[in-house]
MARNU-438716 format. One record per residue (C-alpha): residue number from 1; y, x, z; residue in one letter. Coordinates in pm, 1 decimal. Example, Ala and Ser with C-alpha at 12.3 -4.5 7.8 and 13.67 -1.06 7.14 Angstrom:
+-----+----------+----------+----------+-----+
:   n :        v :        u :        w : res :
+-----+----------+----------+----------+-----+
:   1 :   -450.0 :   1230.0 :    780.0 :   A :
:   2 :   -106.0 :   1367.0 :    714.0 :   S :
+-----+----------+----------+----------+-----+
END
This chain:
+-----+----------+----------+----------+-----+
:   n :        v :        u :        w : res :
+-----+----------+----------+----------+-----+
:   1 :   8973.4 :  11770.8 :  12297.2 :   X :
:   2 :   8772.7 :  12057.3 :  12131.6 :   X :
:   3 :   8808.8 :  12013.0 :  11764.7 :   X :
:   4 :   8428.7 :  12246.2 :  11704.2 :   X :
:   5 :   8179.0 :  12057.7 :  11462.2 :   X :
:   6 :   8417.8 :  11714.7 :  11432.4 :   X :
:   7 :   8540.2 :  11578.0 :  11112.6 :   X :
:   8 :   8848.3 :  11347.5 :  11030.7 :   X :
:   9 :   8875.9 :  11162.3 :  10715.5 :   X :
:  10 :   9210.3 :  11146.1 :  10492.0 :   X :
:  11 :   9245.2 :  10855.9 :  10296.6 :   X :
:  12 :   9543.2 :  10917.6 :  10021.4 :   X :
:  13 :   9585.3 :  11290.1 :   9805.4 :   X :
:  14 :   9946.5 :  11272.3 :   9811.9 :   X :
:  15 :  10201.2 :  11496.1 :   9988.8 :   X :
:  16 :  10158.4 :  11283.6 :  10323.7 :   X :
:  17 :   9766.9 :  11286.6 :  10271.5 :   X :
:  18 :   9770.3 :  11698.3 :  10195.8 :   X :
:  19 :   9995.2 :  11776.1 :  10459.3 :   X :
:  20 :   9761.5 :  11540.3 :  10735.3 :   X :
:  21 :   9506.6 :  11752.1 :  10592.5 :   X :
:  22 :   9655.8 :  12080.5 :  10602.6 :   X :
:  23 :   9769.2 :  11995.7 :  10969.4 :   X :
:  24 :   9423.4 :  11900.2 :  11109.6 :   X :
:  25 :   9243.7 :  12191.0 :  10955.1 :   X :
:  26 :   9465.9 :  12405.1 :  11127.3 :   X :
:  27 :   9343.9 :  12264.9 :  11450.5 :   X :
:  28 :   9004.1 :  12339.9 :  11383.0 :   X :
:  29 :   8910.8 :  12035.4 :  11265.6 :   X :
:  30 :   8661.9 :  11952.2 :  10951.8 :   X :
:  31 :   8814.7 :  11741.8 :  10696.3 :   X :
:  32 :   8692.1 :  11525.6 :  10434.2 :   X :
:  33 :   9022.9 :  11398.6 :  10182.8 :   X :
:  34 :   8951.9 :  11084.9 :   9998.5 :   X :
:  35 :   9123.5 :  10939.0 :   9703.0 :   X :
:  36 :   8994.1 :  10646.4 :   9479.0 :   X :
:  37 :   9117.6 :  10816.1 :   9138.9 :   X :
:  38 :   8851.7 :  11046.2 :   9032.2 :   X :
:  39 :   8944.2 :  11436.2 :   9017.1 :   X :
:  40 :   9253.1 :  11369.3 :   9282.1 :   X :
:  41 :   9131.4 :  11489.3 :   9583.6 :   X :
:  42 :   9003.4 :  11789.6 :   9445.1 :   X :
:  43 :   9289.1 :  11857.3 :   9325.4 :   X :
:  44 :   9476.6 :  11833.6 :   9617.8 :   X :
:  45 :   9221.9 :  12108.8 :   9747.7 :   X :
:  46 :   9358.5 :  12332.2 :   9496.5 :   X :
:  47 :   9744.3 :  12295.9 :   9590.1 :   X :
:  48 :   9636.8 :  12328.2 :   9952.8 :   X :
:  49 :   9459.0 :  12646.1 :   9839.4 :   X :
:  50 :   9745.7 :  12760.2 :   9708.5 :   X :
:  51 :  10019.1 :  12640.6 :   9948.7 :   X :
:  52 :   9780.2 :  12787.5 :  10265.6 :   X :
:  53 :   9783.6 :  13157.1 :  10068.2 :   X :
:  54 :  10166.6 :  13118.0 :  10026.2 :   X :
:  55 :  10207.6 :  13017.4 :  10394.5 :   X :
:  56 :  10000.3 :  13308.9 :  10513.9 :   X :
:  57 :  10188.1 :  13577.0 :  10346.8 :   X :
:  58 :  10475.7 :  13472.7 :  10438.9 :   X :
:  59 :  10316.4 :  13489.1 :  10850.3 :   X :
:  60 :  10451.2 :  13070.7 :  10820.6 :   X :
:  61 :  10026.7 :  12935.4 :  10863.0 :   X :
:  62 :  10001.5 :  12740.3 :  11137.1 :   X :
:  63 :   9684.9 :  12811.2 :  11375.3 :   X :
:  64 :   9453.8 :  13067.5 :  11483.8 :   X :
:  65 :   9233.9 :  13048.0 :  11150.7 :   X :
:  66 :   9290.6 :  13217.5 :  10864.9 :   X :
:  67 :   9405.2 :  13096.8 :  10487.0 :   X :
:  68 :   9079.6 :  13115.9 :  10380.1 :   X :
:  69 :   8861.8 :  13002.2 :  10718.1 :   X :
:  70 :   9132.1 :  12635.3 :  10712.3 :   X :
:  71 :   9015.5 :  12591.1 :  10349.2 :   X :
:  72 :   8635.6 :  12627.1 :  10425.1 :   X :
:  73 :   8703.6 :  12260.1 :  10649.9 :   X :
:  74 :   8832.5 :  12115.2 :  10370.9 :   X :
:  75 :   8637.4 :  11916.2 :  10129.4 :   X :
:  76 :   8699.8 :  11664.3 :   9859.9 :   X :
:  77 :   8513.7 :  11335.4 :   9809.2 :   X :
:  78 :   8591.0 :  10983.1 :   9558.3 :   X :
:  79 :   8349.8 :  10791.5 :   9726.1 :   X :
:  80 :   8469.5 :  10644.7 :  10013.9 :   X :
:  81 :   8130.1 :  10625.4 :  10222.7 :   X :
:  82 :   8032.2 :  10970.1 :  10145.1 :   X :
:  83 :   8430.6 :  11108.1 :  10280.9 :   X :
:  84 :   8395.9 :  10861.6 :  10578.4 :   X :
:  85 :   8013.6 :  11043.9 :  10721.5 :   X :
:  86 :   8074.7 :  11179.8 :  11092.3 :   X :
:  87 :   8461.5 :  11108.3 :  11061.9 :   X :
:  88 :   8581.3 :  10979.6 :  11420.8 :   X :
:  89 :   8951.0 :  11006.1 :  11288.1 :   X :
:  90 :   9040.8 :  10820.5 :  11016.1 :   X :
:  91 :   9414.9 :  10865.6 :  10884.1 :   X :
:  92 :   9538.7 :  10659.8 :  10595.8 :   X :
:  93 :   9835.1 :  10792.1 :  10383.3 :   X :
:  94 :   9773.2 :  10572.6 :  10087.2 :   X :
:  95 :  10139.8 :  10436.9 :   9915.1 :   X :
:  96 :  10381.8 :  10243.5 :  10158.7 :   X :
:  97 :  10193.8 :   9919.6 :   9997.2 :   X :
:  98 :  10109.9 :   9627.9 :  10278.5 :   X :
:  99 :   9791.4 :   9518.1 :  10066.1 :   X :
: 100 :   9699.0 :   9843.6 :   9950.1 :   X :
: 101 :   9672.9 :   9948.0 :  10350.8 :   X :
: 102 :   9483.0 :   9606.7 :  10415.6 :   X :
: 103 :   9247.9 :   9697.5 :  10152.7 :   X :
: 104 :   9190.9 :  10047.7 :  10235.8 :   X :
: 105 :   9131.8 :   9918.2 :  10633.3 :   X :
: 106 :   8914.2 :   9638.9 :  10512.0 :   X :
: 107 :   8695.8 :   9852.0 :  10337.5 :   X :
: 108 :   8694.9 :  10153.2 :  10606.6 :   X :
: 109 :   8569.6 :   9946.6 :  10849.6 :   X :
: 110 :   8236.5 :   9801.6 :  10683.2 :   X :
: 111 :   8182.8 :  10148.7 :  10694.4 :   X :
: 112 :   8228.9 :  10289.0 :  11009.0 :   X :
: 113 :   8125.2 :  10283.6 :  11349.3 :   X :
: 114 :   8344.6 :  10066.7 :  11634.7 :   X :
: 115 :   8376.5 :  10398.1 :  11791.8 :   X :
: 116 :   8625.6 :  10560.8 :  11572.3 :   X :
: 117 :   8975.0 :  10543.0 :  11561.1 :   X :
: 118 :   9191.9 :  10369.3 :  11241.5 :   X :
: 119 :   9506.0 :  10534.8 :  11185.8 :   X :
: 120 :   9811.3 :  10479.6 :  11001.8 :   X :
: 121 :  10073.1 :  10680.4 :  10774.8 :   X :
: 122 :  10280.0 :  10371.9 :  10696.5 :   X :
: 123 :  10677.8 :  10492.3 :  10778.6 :   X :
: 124 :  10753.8 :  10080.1 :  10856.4 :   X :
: 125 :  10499.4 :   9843.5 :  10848.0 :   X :
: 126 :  10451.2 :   9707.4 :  11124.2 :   X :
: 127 :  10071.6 :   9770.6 :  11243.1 :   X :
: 128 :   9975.6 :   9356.1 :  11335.1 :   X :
: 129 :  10098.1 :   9328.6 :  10958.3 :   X :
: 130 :   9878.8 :   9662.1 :  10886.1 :   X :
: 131 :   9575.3 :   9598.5 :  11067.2 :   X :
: 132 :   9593.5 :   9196.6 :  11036.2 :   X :
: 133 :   9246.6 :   9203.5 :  10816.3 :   X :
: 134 :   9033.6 :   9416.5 :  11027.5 :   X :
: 135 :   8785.6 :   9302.8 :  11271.3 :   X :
: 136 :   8850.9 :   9512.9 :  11555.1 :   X :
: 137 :   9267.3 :   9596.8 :  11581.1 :   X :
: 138 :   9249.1 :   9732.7 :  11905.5 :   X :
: 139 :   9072.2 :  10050.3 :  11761.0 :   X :
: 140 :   9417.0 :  10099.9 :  11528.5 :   X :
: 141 :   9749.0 :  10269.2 :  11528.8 :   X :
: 142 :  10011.6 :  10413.3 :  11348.1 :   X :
: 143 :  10061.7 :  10775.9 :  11378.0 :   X :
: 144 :  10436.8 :  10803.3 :  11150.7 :   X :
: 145 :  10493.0 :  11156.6 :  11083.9 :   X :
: 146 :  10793.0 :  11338.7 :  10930.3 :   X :
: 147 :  10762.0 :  11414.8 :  10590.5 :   X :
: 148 :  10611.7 :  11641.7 :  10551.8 :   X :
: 149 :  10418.2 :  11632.2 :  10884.6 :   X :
: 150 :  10345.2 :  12053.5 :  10873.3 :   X :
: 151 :  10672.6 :  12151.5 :  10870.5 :   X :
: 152 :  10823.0 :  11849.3 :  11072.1 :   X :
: 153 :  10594.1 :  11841.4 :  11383.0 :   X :
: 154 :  10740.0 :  11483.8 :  11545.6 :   X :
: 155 :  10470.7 :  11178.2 :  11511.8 :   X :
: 156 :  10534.3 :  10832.2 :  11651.1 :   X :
: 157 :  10281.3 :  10646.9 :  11744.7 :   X :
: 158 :  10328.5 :  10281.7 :  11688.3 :   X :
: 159 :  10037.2 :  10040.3 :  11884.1 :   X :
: 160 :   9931.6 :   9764.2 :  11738.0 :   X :
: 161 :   9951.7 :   9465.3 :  11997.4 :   X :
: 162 :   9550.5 :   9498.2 :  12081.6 :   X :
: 163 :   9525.9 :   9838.8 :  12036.5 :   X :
: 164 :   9331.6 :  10013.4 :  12377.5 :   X :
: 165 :   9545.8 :  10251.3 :  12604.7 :   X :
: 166 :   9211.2 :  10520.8 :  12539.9 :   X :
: 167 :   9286.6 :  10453.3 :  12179.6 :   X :
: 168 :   9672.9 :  10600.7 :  12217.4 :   X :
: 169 :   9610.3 :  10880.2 :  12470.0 :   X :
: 170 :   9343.2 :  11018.5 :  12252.3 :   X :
: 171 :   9563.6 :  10984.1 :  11919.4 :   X :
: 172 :   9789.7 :  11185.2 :  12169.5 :   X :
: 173 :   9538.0 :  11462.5 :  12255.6 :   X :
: 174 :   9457.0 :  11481.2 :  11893.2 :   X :
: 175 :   9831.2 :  11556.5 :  11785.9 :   X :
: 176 :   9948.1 :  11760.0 :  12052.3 :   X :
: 177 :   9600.8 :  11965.7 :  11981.1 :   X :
: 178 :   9674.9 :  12039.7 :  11602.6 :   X :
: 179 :  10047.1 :  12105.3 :  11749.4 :   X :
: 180 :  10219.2 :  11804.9 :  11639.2 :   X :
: 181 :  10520.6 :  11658.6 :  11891.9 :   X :
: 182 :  10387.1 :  11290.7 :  11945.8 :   X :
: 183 :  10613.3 :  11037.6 :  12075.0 :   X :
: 184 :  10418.4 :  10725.8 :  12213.1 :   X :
: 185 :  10598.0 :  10367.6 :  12154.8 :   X :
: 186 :  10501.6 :  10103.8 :  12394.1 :   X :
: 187 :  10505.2 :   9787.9 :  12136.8 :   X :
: 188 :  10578.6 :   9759.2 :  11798.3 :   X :
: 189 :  10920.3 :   9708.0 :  11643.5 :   X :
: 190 :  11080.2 :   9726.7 :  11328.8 :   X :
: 191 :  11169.9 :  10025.2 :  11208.3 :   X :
: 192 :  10974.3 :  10163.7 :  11459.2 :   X :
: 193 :  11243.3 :  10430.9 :  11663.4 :   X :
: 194 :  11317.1 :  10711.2 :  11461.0 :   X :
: 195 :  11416.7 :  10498.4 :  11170.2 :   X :
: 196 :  11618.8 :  10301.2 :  11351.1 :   X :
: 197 :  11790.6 :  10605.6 :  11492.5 :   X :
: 198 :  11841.5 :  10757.4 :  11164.5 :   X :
: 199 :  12001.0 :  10380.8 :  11021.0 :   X :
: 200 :  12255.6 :  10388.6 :  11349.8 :   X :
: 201 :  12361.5 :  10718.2 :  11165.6 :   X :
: 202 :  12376.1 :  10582.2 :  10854.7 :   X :
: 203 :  12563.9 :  10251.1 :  10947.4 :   X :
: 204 :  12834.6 :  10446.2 :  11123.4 :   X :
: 205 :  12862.3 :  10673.6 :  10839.2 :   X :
: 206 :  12895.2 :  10418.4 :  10562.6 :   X :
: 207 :  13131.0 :  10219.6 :  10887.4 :   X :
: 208 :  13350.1 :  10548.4 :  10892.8 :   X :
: 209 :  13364.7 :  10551.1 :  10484.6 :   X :
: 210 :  13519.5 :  10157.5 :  10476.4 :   X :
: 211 :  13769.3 :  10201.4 :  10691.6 :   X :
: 212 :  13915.5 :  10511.5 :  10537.2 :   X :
: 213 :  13822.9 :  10763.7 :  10802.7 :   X :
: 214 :  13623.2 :  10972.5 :  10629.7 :   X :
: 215 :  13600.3 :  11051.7 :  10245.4 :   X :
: 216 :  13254.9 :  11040.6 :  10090.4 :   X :
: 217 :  13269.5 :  11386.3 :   9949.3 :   X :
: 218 :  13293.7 :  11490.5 :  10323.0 :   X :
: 219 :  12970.2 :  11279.6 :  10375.6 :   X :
: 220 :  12803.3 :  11479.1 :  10073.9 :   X :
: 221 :  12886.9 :  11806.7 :  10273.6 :   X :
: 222 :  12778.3 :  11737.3 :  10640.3 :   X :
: 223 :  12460.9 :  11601.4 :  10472.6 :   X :
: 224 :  12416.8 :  12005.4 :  10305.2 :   X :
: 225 :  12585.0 :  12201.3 :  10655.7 :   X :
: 226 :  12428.9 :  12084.0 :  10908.6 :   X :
: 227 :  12217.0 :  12303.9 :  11048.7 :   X :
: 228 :  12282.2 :  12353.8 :  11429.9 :   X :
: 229 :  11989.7 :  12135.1 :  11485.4 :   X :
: 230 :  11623.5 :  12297.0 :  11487.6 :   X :
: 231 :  11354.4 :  12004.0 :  11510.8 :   X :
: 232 :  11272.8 :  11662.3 :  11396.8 :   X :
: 233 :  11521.5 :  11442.3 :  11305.0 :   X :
: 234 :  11780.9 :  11671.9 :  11165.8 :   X :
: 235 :  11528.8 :  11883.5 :  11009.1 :   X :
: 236 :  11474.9 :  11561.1 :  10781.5 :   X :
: 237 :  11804.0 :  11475.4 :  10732.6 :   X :
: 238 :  11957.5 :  11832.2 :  10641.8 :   X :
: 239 :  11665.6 :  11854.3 :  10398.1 :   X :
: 240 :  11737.2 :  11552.8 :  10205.5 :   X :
: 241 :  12054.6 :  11404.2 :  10326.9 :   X :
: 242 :  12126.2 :  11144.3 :  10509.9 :   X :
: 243 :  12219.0 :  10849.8 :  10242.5 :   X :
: 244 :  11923.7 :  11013.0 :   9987.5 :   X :
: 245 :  11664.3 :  10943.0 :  10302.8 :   X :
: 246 :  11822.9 :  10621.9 :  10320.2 :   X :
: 247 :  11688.3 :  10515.1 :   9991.9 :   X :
: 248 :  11339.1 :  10706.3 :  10041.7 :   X :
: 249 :  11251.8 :  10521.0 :  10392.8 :   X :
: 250 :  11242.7 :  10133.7 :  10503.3 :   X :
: 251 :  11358.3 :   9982.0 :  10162.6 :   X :
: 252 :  11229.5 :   9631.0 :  10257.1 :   X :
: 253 :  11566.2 :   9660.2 :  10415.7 :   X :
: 254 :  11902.0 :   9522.0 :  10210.2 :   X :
: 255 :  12147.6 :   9747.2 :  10340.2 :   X :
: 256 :  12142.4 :  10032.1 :  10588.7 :   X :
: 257 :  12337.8 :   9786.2 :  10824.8 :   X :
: 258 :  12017.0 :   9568.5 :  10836.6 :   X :
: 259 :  11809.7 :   9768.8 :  11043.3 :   X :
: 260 :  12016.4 :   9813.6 :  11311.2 :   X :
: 261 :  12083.3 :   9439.0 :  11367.5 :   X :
: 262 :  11717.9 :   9297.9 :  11363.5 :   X :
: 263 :  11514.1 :   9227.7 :  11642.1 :   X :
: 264 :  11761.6 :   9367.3 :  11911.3 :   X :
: 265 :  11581.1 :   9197.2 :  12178.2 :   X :
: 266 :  11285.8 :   9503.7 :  12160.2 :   X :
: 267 :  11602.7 :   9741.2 :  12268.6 :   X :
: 268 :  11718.1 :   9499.7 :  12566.0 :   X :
+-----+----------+----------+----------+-----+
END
């Protein structure tokens, strides 16, 4: 997939929405940020102007374009028709709210052709919940990055249950073009699989804690020393920590137990 002339549309200013940006613009690609609270999406031009300077003096950019050549892609927009023109990518990183999504979907598709592709920043929700008001689901898929996706290259991508095989190998090509690490999910399932991963952890941890095995101050310091792992998943846990992520990610949940007991029967 040559990413010369095309354009893909960011729905959401935040640090998911920047980072999508800052990610596909290092690809090549054109891109046109949206937010619907005037002023925001320019202003996430100027911390991405800032953050791509930073990045390139410290030899960190990612891609073959300069600082200055990734920010030319970039524009802002508040109206949504205007940021959608020539898009055949659209990726939503609005807030991890099931109506907002719906909404944003809803109106994205009035205004865009059947052709391109809906995608998805939401870190649970499942996508028939996601894409349950739009007319055409099989043109729709989550793409879950790590936050933040630049520095945290691994992307799942979650199908809805209509969505086109074409649909997921070229949300594929498009990741592993801008040099994201895609992992492709067959079917939908809570949690999707690296959550439910990281909530295995988490259960055994707090499992370990109860019965007197471990003490929690040791839990506070393997969250802070671990660093033998490189990529992905530990990358976001030594970050954070492991019980801090716990409250940032799949909070529909009651208790980091609950994950790891629901719908087993997608794991048989």
């Amino acid at each position: 997939m040559s990413s010369s002339g095309k354009t893909i549309t960011v729905i959401g200013s935040g640090l998911i929405g920047r980072s999508w940006a800052m990610v596909f613009a290092s690809g090549g690609y054109r891109v046109r940020i949206y937010d619907n609270q005037p002023g925001l999406a320019a202003k996430a031009v100027t911390e991405i102007r800032k953050q791509l300077g930073e990045l390139e003096e410290a030899s960190m950019l990612r891609g073959e374009l300069s600082s200055s050549d990734q920010l030319a892609l970039l524009s802002s927009h508040d109206d949504l028709k205007q940021a959608l023109e020539g898009a055949f990518f659209v990726q939503e990183s609005v807030f991890e709210d099931l109506a907002a999504k719906q909404s944003v979907f809803q109106a994205v598709e009035c205004l865009v052709g059947s052709e391109v592709i809906l995608s998805s920043s939401t870190s649970c929700l499942l996508p028939s919940n996601v894409f349950s008001a739009v007319q055409m689901p099989n043109r729709c898929i989550v793409s879950h990055p790590v936050n933040p996706p630049y520095y945290v290259k691994l992307v799942e991508l979650v199908p809805h249950p209509a969505t086109l095989g074409a649909v997921m190998d070229a949300t594929h090509t498009l990741m592993t073009q801008v040099g994201q690490c895609p992992v492709r999910l067959n079917k939908e399932i809570d949690g999707f699989a690296l959550n439910r991963v990281q909530y295995a952890i988490i259960a055994e941890s707090w499992r370990l804690v109860e019965v007197r095995h471990t003490h929690k101050q040791t839990n506070k310091q393997t969250n802070k020393q671990t660093n033998k792992h490189t990529h992905t998943r530990m990358i976001r846990v030594k970050g954070e920590g492991m019980m801090v992520r716990c409250n940032w990610n799949v909070t529909r949940y009651e208790t980091p137990c609950a994950l790891s007991h629901t719908h087993r029967m997608h794991t048989k």
